[in-house]
PyMOL CGO cylinders between C-alpha atoms (Angstrom):
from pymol import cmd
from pymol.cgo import CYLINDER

trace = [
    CYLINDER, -19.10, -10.11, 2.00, -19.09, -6.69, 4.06, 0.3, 1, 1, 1, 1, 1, 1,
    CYLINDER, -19.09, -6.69, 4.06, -22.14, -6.09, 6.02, 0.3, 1, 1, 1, 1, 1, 1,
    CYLINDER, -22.14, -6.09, 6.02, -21.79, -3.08, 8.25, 0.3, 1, 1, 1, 1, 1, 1,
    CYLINDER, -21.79, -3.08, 8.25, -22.63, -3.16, 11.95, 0.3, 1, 1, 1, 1, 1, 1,
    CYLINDER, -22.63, -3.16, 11.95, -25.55, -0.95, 11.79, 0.3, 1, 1, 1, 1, 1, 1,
    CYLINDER, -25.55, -0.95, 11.79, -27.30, -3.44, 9.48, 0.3, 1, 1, 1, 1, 1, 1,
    CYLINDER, -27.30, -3.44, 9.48, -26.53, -6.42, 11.13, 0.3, 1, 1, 1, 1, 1, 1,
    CYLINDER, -26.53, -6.42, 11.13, -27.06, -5.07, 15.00, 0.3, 1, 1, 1, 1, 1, 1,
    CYLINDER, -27.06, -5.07, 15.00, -30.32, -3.08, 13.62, 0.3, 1, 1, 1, 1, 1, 1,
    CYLINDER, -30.32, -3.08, 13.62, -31.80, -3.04, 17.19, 0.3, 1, 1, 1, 1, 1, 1,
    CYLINDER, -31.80, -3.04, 17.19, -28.73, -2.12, 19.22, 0.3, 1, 1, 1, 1, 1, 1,
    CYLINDER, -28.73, -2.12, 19.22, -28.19, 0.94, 15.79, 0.3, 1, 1, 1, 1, 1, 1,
    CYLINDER, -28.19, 0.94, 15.79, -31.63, 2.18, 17.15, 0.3, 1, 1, 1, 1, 1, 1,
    CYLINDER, -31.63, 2.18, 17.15, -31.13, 1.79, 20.48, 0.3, 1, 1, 1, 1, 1, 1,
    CYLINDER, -31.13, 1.79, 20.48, -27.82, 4.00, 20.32, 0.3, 1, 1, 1, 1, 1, 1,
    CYLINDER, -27.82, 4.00, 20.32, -29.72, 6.53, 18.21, 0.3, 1, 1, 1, 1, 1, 1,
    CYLINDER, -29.72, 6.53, 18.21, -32.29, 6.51, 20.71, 0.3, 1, 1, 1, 1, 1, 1,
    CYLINDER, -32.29, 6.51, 20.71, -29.92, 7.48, 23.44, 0.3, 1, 1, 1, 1, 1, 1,
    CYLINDER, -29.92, 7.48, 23.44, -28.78, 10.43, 21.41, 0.3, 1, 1, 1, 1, 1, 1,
    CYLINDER, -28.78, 10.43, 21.41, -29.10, 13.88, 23.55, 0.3, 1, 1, 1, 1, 1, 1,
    CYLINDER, -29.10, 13.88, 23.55, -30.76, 16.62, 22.01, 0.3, 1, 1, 1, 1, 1, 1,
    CYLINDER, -30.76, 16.62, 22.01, -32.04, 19.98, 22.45, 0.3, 1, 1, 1, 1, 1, 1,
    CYLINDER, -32.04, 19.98, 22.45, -35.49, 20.39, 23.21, 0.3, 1, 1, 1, 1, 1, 1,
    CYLINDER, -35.49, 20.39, 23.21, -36.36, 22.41, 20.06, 0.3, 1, 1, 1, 1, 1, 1,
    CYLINDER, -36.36, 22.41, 20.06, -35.83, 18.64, 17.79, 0.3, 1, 1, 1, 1, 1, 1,
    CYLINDER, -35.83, 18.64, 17.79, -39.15, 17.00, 18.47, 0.3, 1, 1, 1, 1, 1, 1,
    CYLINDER, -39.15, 17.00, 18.47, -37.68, 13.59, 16.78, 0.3, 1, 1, 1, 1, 1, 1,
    CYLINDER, -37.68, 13.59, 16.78, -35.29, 11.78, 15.26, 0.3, 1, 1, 1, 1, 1, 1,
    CYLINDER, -35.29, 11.78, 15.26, -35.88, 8.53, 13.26, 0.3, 1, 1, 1, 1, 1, 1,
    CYLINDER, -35.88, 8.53, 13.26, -33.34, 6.31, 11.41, 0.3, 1, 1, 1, 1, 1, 1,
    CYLINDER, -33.34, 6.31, 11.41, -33.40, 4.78, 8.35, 0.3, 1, 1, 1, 1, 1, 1,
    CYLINDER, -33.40, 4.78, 8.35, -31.26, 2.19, 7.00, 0.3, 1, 1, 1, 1, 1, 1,
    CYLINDER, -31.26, 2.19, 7.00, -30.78, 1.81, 3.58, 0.3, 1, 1, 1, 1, 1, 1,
    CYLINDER, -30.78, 1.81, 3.58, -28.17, 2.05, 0.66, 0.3, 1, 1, 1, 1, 1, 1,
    CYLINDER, -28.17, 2.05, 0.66, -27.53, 6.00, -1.03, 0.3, 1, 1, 1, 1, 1, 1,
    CYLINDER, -27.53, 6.00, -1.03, -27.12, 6.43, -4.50, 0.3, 1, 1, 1, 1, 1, 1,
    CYLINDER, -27.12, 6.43, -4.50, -23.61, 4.94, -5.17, 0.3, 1, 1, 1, 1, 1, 1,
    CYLINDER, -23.61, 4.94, -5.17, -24.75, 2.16, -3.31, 0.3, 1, 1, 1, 1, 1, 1,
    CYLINDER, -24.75, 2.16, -3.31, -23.21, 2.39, 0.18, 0.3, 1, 1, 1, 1, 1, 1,
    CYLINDER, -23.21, 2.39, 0.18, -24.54, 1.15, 3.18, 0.3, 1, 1, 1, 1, 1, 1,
    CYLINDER, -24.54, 1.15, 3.18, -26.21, 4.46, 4.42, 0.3, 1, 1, 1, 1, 1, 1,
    CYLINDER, -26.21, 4.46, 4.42, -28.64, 5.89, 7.31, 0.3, 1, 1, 1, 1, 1, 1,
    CYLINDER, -28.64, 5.89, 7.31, -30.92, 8.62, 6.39, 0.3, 1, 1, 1, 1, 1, 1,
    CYLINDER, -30.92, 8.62, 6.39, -31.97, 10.43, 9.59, 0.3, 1, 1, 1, 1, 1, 1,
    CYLINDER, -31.97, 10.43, 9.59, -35.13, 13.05, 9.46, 0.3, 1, 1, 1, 1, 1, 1,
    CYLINDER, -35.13, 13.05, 9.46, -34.86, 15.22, 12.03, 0.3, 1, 1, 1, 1, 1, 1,
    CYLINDER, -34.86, 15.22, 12.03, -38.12, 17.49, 13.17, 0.3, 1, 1, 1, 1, 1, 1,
    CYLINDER, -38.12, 17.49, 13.17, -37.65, 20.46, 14.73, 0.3, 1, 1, 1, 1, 1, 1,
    CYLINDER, -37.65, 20.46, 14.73, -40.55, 22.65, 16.51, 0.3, 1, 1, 1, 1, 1, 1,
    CYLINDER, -40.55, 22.65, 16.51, -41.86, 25.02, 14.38, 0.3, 1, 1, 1, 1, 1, 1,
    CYLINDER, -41.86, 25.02, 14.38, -40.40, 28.02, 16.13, 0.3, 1, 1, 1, 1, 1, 1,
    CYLINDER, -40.40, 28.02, 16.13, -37.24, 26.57, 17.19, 0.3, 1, 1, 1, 1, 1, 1,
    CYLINDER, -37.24, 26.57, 17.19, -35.01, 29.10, 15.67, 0.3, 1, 1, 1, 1, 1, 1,
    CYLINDER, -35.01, 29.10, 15.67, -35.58, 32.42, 14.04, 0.3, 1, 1, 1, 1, 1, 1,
    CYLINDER, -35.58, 32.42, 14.04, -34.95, 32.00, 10.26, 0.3, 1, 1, 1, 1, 1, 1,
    CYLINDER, -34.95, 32.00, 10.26, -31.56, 33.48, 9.92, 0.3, 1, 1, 1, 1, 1, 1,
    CYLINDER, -31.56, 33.48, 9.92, -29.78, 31.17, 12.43, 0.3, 1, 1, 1, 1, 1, 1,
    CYLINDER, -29.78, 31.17, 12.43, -31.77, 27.51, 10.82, 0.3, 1, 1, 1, 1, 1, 1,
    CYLINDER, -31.77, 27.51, 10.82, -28.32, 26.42, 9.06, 0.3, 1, 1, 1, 1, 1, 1,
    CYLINDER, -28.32, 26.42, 9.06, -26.23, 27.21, 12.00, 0.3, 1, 1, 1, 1, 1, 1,
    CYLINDER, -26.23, 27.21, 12.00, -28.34, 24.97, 14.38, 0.3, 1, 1, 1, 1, 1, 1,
    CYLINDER, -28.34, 24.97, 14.38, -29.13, 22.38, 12.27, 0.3, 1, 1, 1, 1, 1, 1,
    CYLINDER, -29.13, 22.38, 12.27, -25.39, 21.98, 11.18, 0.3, 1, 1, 1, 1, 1, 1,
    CYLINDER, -25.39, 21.98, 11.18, -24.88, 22.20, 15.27, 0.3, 1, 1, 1, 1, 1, 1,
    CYLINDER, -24.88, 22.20, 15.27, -27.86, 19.29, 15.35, 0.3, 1, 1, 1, 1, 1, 1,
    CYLINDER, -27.86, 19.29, 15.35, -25.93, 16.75, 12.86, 0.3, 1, 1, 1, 1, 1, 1,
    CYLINDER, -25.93, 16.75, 12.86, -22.47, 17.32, 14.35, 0.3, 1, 1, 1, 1, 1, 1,
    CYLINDER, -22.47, 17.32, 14.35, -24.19, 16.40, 17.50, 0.3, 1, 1, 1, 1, 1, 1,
    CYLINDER, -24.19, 16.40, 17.50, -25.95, 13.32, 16.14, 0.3, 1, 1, 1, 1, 1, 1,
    CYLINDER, -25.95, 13.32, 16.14, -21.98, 12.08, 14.37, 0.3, 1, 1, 1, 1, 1, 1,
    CYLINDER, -21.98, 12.08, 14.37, -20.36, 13.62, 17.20, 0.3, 1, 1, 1, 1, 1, 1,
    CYLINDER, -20.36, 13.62, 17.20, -22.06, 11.25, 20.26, 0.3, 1, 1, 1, 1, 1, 1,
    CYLINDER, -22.06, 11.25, 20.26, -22.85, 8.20, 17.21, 0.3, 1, 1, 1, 1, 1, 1,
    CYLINDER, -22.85, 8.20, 17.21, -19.84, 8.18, 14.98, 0.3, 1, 1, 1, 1, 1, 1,
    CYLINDER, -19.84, 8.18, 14.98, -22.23, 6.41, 12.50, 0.3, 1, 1, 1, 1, 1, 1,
    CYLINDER, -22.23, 6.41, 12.50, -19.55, 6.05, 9.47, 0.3, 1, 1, 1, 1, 1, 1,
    CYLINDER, -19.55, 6.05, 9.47, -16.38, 4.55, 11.82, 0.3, 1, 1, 1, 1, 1, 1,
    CYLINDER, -16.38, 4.55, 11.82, -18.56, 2.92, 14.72, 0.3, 1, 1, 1, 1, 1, 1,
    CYLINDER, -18.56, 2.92, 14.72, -21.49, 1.59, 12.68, 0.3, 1, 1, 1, 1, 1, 1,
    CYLINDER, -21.49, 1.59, 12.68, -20.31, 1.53, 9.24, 0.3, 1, 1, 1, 1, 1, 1,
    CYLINDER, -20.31, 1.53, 9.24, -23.06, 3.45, 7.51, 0.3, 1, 1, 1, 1, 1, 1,
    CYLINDER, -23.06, 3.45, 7.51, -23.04, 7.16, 5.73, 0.3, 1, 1, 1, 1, 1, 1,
    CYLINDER, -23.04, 7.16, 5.73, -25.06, 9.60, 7.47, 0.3, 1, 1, 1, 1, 1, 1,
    CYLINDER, -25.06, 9.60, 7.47, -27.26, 11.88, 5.70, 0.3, 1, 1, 1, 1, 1, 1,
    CYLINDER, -27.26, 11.88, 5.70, -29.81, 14.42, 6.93, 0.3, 1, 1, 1, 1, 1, 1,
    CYLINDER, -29.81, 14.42, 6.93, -33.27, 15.30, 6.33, 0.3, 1, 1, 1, 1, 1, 1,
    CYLINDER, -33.27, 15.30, 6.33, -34.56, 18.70, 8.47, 0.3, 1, 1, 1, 1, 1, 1,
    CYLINDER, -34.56, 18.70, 8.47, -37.94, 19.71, 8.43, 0.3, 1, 1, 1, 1, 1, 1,
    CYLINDER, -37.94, 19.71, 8.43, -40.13, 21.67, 10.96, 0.3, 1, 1, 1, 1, 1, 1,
    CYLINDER, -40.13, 21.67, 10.96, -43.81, 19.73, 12.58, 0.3, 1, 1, 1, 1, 1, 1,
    CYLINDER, -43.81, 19.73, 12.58, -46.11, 22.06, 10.18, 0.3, 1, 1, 1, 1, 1, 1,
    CYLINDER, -46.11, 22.06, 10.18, -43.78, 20.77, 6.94, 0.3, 1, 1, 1, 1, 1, 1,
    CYLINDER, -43.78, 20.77, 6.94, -44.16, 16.94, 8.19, 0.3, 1, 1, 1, 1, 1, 1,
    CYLINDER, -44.16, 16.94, 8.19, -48.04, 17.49, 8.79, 0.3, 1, 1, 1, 1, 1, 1,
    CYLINDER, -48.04, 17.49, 8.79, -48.74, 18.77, 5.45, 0.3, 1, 1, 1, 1, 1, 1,
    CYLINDER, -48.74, 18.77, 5.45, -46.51, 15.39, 3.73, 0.3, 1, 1, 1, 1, 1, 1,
    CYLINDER, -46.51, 15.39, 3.73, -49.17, 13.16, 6.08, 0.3, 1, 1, 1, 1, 1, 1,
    CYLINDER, -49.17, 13.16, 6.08, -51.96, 14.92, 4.63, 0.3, 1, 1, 1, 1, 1, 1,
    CYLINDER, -51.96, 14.92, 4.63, -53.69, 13.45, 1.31, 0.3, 1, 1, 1, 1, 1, 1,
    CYLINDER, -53.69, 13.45, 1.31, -52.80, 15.41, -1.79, 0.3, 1, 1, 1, 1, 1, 1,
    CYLINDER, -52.80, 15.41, -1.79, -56.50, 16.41, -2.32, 0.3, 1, 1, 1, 1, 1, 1,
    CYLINDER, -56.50, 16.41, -2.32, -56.74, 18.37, 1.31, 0.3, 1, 1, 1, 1, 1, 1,
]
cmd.load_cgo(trace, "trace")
């Protein structure tokens, strides 16, 4: 049975995404490891960005610039043996998600 690298090294996976360099505009960038929907070994990264990190009209261009980056300097498919998919949101969007439905 296959298990990919990022799943069984879990701690050296974060580690390396840990050590990824970014711009000072992405506030964070967490890792989860999981399976997508055809049932490959997959990691799900959400990426926040500062609320004013980019003026409207340029937000594909840098956050296409952000995940070549993050496959670029982790190579998560041939290195680690997971899919990478992306999940962008700015600090106000994740505050409102932590905050009860009734607020």
């Amino acid at each position: 049975m296959y298990i990919a690298r990022a799943i069984a090294q879990q701690p050296q996976f974060h580690a390396a995404v840990g050590a990824i360099a970014l711009p000072p505009e992405v506030l964070s960038l967490t890792a989860r490891l999981d399976t997508d929907w055809n049932g490959n070994d997959a990691v799900f990264f959400q990426v926040v960005l500062r609320d004013d990190a980019v003026p409207r009209a340029q937000l594909l261009s840098f956050t296409k610039q952000i995940s070549q980056k993050i496959i670029n300097q982790l190579d998560p498919n041939q290195e680690w043996g997971v899919w990478p998919y992306f999940d962008f949101l700015t600090q106000s969007e994740l505050a409102r998600m932590k905050q009860p439905a009734w607020a």
